[in-house]
C-alpha positions in Angstrom: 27.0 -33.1 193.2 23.9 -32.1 195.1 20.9 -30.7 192.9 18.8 -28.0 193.9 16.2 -26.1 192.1 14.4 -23.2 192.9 10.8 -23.1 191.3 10.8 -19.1 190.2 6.7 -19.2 188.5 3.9 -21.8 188.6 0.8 -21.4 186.0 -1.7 -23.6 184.4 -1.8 -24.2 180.7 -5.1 -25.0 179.3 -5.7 -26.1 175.8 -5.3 -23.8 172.9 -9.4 -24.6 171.7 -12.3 -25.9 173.8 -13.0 -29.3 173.8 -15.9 -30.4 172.0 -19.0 -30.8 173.9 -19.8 -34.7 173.3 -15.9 -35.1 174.4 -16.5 -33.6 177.6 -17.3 -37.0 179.6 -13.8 -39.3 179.2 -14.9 -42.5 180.6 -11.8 -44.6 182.7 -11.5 -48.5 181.4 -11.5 -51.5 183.4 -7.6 -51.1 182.4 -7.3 -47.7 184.1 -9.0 -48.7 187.2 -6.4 -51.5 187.4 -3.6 -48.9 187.1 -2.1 -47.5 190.0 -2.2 -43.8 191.0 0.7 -42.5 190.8 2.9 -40.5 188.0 4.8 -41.7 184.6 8.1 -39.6 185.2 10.3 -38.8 182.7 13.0 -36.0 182.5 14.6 -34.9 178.6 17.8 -32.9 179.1 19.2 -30.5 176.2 22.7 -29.2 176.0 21.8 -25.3 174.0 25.5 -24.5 174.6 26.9 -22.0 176.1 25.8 -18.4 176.2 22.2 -19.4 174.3 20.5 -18.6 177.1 22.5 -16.1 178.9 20.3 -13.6 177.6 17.1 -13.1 179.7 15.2 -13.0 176.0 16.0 -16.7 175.2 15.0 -18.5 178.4 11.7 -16.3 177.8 11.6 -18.0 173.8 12.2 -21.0 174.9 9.4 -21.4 178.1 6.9 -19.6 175.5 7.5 -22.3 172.8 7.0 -24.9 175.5 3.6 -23.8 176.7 2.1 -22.6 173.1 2.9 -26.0 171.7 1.9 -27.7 175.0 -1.6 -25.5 174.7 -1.8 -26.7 171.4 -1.2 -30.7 172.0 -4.0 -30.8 174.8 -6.4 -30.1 172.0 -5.7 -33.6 171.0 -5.1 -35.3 174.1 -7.8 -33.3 175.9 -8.1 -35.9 178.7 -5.5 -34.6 180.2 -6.2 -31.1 180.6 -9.5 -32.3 182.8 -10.0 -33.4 186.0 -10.8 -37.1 187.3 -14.3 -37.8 189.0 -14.9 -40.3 191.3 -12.5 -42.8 189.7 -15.0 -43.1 187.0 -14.3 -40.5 184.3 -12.0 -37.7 183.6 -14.3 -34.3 183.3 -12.6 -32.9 179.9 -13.4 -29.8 181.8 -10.3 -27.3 179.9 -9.0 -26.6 183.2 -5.6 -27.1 182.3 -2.2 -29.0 183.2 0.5 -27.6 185.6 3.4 -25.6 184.0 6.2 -24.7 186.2 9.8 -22.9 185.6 12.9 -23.4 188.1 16.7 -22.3 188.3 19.0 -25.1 188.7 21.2 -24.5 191.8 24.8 -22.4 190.1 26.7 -25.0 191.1 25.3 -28.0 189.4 25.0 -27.8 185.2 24.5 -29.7 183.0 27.0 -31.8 182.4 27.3 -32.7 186.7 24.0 -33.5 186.3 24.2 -36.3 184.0 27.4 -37.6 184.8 26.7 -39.5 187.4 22.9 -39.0 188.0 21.2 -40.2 191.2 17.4 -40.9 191.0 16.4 -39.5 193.8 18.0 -36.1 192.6 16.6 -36.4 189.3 13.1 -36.1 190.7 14.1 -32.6 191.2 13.7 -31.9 188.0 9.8 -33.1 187.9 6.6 -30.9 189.1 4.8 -33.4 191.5 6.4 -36.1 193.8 5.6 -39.3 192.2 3.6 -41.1 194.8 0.0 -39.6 194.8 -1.8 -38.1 192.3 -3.0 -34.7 193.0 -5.6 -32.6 190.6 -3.2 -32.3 187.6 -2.9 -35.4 185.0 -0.4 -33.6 183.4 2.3 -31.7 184.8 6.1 -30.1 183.1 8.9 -28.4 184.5 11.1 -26.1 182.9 14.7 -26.8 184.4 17.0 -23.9 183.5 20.7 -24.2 183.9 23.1 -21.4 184.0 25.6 -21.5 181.2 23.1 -23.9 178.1 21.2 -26.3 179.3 17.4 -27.9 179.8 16.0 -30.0 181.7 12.0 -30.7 180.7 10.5 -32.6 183.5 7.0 -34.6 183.0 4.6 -36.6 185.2 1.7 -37.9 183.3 -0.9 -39.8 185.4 -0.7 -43.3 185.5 -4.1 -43.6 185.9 -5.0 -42.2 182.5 -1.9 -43.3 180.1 0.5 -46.2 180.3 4.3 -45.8 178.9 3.4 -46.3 175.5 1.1 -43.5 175.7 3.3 -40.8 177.2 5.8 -41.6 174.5 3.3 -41.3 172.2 2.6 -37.9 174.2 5.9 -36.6 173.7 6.3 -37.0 170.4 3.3 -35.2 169.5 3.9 -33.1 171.7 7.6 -32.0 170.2 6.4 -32.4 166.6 3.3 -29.8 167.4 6.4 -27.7 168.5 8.3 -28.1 165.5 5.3 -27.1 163.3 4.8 -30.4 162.1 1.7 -32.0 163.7 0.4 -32.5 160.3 3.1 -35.6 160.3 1.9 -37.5 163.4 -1.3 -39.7 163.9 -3.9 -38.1 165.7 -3.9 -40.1 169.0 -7.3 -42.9 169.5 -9.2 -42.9 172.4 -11.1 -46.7 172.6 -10.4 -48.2 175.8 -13.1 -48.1 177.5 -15.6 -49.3 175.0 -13.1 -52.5 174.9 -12.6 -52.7 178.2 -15.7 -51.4 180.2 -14.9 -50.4 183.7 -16.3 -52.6 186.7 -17.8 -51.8 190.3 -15.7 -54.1 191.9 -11.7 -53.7 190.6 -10.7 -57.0 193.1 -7.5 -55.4 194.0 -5.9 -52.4 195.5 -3.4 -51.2 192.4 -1.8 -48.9 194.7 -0.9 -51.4 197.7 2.9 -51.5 196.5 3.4 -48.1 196.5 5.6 -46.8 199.0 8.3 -44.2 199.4 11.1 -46.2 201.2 12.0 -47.6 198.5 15.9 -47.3 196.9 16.3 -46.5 193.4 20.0 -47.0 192.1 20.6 -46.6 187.9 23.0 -49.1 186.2 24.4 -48.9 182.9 24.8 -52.4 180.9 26.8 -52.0 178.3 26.1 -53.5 174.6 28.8 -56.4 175.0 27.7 -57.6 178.0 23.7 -57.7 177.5 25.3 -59.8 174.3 27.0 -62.0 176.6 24.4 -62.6 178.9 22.0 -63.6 175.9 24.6 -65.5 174.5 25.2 -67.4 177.4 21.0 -68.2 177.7 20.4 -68.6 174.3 23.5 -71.5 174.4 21.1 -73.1 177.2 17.9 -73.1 175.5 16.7 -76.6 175.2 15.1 -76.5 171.4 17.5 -75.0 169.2 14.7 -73.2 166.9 13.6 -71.0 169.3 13.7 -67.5 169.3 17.0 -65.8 171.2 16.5 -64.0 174.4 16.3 -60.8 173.6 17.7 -57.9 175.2 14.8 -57.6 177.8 14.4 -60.9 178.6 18.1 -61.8 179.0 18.8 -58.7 181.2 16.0 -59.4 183.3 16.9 -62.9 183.9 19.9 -62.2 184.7 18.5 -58.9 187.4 16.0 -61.4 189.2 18.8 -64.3 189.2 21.2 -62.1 190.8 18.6 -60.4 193.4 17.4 -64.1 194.3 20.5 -64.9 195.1 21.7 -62.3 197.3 18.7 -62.7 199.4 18.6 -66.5 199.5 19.7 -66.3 203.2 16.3 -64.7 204.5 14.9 -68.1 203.3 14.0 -70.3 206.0 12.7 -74.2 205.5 10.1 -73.6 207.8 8.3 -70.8 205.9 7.6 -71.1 202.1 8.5 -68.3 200.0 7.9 -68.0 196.2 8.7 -65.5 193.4 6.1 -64.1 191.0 8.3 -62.3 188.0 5.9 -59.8 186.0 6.4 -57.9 182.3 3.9 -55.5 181.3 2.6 -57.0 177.4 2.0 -54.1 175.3 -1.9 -55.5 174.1 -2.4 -53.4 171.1 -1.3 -55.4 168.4 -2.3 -58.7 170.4 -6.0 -57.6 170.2 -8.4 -58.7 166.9 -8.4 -56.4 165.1 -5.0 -54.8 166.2 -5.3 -51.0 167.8 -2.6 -48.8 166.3 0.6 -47.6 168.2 -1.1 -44.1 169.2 -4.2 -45.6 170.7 -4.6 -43.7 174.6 -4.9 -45.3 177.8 -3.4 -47.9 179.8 -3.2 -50.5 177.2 -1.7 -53.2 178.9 -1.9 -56.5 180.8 0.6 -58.4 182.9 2.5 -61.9 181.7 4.2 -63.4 184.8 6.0 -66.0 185.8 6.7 -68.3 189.0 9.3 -69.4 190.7 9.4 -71.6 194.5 12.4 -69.8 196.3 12.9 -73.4 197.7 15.0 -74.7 194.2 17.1 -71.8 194.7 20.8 -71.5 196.2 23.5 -69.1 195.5 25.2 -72.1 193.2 21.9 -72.4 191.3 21.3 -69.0 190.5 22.9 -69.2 187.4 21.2 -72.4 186.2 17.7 -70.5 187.4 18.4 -67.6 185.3 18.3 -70.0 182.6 14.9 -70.9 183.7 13.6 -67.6 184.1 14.2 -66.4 180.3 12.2 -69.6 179.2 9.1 -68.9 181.8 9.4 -65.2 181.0 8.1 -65.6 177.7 6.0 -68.3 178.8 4.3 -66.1 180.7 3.9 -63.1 178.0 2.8 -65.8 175.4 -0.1 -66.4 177.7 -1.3 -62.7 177.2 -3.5 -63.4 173.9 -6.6 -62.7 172.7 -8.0 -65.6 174.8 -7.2 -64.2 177.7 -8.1 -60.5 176.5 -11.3 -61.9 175.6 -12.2 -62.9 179.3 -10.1 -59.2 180.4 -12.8 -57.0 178.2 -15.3 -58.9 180.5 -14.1 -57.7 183.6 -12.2 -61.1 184.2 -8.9 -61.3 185.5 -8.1 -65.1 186.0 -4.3 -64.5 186.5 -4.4 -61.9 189.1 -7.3 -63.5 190.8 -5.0 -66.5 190.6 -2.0 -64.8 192.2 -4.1 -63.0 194.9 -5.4 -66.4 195.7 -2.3 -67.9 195.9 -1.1 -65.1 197.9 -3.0 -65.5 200.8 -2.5 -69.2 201.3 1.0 -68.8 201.5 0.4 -66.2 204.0 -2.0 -68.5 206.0 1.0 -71.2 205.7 3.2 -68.4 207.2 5.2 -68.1 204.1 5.6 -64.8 201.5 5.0 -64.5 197.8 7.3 -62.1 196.6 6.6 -60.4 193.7 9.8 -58.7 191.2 8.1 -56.4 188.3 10.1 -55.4 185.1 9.1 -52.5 182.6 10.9 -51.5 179.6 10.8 -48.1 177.3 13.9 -49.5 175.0 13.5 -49.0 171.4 11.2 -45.9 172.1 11.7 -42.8 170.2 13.2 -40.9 173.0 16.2 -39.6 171.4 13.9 -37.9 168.6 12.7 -36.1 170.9 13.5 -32.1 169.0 11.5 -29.3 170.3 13.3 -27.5 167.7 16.5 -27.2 169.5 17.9 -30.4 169.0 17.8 -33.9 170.0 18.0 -35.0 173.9 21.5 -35.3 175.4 20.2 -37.9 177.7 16.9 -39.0 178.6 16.0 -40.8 182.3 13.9 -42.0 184.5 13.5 -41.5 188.2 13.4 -42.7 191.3 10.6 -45.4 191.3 7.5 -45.5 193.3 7.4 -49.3 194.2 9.7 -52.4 195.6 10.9 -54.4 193.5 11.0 -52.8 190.3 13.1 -52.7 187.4 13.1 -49.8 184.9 14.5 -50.0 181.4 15.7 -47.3 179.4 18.0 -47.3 176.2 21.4 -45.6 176.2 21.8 -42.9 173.4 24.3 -44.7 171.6 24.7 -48.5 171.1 22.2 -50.7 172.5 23.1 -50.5 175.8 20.2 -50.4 178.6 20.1 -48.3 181.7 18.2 -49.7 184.5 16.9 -48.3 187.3 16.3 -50.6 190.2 14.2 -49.8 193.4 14.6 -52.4 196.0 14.4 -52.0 200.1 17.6 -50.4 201.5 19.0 -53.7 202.7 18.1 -55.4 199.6 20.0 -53.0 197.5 22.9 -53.5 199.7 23.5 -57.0 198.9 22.9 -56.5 195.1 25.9 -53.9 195.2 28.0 -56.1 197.2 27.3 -58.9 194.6 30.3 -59.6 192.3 28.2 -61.3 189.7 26.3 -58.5 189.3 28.8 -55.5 189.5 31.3 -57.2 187.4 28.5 -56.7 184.5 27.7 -53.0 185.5 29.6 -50.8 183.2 31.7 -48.3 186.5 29.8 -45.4 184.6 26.5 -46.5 185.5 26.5 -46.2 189.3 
């Protein structure tokens, strides 16, 4: 079912107390200029049942709960009620975040909504397209369908917080709600003394970004991420090593099956080779450890490579295999060594990879590069305004090639991904029977 909404008011919410004077100049990190510019989405759906809000009275209650406590919460993440300058630093200026409220078209509730959700449609349900960055760091929609239901739509700049930090966003955010900000940590703000911003970032973070891509969500159920680690871990060539986890395996797996299905573009005149990347969460890897609700982009890539040359459609499954073990490999590498030379300004792996880039390029051939990201085992599912937990909570349609999004199911641990590859690309990984035959027939 088609979803429309109509956006019926737009203000701006500004923080419920000024920010302190020798706040007011938020420097960005060498982190955050590495960061592309575009928005974290992230859409939390609430069944109220229904009736609740029939009345005119209760939508009003519960749009004025949202923006009192979302007043209140930019008084402690003030950075993202101001305004970015230059690139350099965020002017903690009080001029507020977006706030926005909109009718879900009659036709659609809740429950067609997440039944069989489509990406694309679910970036209804956010304030800002997903693609640029405009004035706001912050923005939340107010989703109101007829006969109980919610939808809260949020796009937090990417530039300012990684995914980490908008979870750590929302649940302040929903405990300030509940009158219980007294029971969550105050969030940090040290990135940029640890990681000093540069003149000269290297790289363009925002040359992937396009808005052809094709985002299609799959549900994996429990059992079968089991099976798929299973069937790795039985590989693994030391027998005390760690088992894949549920990440690595279902990644393997992804990048296998997407290698294969495109192994016909590969021709032996033209080298092409894969570059597989994981965002490493560096708080606790840095000496001494930052705590969980430390602000910023607070993360660094592990990656691993891969010549497309070794791979066939009767290898795949022997190279997904190989890609759990370089997987790791490749997030092991992201240690306090190598954060060491990062707080410097140095980048040896990316410098590396953009090196390596271009002499394929000059050799006529293509690096292609796969990127995985993972919110599993976040509290999303806590998140209570005081109305309840989520009913579901998802993603949206991505903003890159390429890229895989992981998100836990409520119940179990089953993962839904969300995968954004070109249109012909995604064709071939839905005619894939490998693949499909571990997609739980929910999940497209």
């Amino acid at each position: 079912m088609k979803v429309e909404v109509e956006v019926i008011s737009n203000e701006i919410i500004k923080p419920s107390s000024p920010t302190p004077e020798h706040l007011r100049h938020y420097q960005l990190s060498f982190l955050d200029q590495q960061s592309p510019k575009t928005y974290n989405p992230l859409v939390l759906f609430y069944d109220l049942g229904v009736g609740h809000q029939d009345d005119h009275s209760n939508t009003n209650e519960i749009s004025n709960k949202i923006k009192k406590s979302l007043s209140e919460v930019l008084t402690l993440f003030y950075p993202l009620a101001g305004r970015v300058k230059n690139d350099r630093f965020v002017d903690c200026n009080d001029e507020g975040v977006s706030y926005s409220v909109a009718r879900v078209n009659s036709s659609c509730q809740l429950s067609d909504a997440i039944s069989s959700p489509l990406p694309r449609e679910l970036c209804n349900f956010l304030p800002f397209e997903l693609h640029e960055l405009n004035e706001f760091a912050l923005g939340v929609q107010l989703n109101i369908f007829e006969r109980g239901g919610i939808a809260v739509g949020l796009c937090i700049s990417h530039q300012l917080a990684d995914a980490l930090s908008c979870i750590i966003f929302v649940k302040t955010w929903v405990a300030v709600a509940r009158g219980e900000a007294n029971l969550v940590a105050r969030p940090e703000f040290v990135s940029a003394k640890l990681f000093p911003q540069v003149d000269d970032v290297k790289f363009d973070p925002n040359a992937n970004i396009t808005k052809k891509a094709v985002t299609k969500r799959f549900v994996f159920e429990a059992s079968t991420i089991e099976a798929i680690r299973s069937k790795y871990e039985a590989k693994q060539l030391f027998k005390d090593e760690k088992r894949p986890s549920r990440v690595e395996a279902l990644s393997a797996f992804i990048w296998s099956r997407f290698a294969a299905v495109i192994s016909d573009e590969h021709s032996a005149k033209s080298e092409k080779v894969y570059a597989i990347f994981h965002p490493v969460n560096i708080r606790r890897k840095l000496n001494p450890p930052l705590p969980e609700h430390s602000f910023g982009n607070l993360y660094r890539w592990g990656f691993s490579m891969f010549p497309a040359s070794t791979l066939s459609s009767s290898s795949s499954e022997e190279y997904g295999y190989e890609a759990v073990r370089k997987i790791r490999e490749g997030i092991k590498k992201v240690d306090m060594d190598f954060l060491r030379k990062v707080q410097q300004g140095e980048e040896e792996q990316m410098d590396f990879i953009m090196e390596y880039a271009k002499e394929l390029i000059m050799k006529g051939g293509e690096l292609i590069s796969f990127s995985f990201t993972s919110l599993c085992r976040f509290p999303l599912y806590d998140a209570d305004f005081g109305w309840g937990t989520p009913t579901w909570v998802s993603s949206a349609a991505l903003a890159f090639n390429n890229v895989v999004a992981f998100m836990d199911t409520k119940t179990g641990n089953g993962i839904e991904a969300y995968i954004a590859l070109k249109e012909e690309h995604m064709a071939k990984l839905e005619a894939d029977e490998d693949f499909l035959v571990a997609v739980s027939p929910v999940g497209c």
